[in-house]
C-alpha atoms as a printed R data frame, in Angstrom:
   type eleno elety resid chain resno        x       y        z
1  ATOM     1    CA   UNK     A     1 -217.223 -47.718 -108.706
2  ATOM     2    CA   UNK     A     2 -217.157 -44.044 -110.350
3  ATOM     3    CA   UNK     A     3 -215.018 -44.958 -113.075
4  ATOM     4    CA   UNK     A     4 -217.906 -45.615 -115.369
5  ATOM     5    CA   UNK     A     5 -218.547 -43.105 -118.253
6  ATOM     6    CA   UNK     A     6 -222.093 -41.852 -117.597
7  ATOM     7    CA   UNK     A     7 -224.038 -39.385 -120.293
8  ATOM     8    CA   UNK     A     8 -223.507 -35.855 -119.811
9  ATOM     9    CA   UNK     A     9 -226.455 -34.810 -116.627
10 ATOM    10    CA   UNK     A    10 -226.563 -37.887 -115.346
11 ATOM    11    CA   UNK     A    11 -224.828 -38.710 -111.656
12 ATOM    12    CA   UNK     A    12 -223.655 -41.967 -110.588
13 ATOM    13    CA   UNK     A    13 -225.083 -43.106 -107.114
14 ATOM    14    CA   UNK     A    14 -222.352 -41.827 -104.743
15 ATOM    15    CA   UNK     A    15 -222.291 -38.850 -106.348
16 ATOM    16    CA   UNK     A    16 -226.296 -38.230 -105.556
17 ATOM    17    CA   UNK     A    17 -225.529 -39.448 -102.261
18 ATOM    18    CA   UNK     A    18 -222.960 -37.152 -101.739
19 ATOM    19    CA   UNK     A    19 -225.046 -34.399 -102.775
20 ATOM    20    CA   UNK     A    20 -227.393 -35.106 -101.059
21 ATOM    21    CA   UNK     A    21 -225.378 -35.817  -97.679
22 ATOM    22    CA   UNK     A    22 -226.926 -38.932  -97.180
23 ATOM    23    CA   UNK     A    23 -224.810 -42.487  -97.178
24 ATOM    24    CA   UNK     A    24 -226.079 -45.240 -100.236
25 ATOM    25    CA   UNK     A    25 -228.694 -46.515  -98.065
26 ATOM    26    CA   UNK     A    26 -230.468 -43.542  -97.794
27 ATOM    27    CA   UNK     A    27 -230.518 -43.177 -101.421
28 ATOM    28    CA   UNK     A    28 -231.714 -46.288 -102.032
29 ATOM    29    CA   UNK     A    29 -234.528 -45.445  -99.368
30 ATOM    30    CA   UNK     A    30 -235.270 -42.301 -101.167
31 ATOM    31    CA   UNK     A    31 -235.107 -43.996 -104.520
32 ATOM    32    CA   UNK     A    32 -237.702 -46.824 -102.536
33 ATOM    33    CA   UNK     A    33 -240.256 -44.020 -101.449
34 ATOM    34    CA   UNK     A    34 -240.270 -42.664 -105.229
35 ATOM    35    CA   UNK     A    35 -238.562 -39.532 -104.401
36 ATOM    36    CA   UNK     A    36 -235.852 -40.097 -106.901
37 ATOM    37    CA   UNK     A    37 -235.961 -42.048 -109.835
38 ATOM    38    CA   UNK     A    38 -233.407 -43.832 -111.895
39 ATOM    39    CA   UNK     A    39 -232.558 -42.407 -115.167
40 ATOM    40    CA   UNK     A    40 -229.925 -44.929 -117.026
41 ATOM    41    CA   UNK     A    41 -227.306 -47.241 -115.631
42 ATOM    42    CA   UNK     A    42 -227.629 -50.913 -114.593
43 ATOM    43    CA   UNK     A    43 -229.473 -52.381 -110.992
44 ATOM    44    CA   UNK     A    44 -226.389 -52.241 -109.644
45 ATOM    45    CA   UNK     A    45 -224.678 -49.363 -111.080
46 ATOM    46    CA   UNK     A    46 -227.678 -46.664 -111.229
47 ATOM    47    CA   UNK     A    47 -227.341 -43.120 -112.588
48 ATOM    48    CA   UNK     A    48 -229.624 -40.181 -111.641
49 ATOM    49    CA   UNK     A    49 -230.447 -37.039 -113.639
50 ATOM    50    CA   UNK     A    50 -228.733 -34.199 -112.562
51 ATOM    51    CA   UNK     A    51 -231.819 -32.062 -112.539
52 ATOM    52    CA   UNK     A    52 -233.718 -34.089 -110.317
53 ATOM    53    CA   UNK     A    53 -231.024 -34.522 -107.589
54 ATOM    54    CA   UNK     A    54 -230.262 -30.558 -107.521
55 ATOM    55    CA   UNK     A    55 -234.000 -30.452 -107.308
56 ATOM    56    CA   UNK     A    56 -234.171 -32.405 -104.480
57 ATOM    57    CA   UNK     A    57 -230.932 -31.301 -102.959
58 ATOM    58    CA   UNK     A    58 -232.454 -27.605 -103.235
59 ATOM    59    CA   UNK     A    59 -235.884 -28.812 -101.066
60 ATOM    60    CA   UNK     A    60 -233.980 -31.009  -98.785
61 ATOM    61    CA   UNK     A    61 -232.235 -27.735  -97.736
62 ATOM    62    CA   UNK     A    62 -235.344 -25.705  -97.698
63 ATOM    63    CA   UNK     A    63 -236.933 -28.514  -95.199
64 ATOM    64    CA   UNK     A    64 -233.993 -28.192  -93.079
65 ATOM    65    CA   UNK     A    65 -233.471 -24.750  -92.968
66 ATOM    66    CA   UNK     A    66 -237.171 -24.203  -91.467
């Protein structure tokens, strides 16, 4: 559900996950390996920091692109 009101540079999960072109598994798999971490939200309804998911957005792309 996106219609939450999050704090300004914070993403809800789909929005990471679409970012990051990955479905809401793979989040939660990156989220598992301590890639990402939560930054606010509930267990169910996380939010990430918008720094961190450019971040790894940005090295994602860089991995891929080699």
């Amino acid at each position: 559900m996106e219609s939450q009101i999050i704090r300004p540079g914070h993403l809800t999960a789909h929005q990471t996950a679409r970012i990051l072109g990955i479905g809401l598994t793979g989040l939660r798999s990156i989220v598992h390996r301590g890639q990402l971490t939560r930054s606010g939200g509930t267990e169910r309804q996380p939010w990430y920091n918008a720094a961190d998911v450019a971040a790894l957005a940005a090295k994602r792309a860089e991995r891929n692109a080699a």
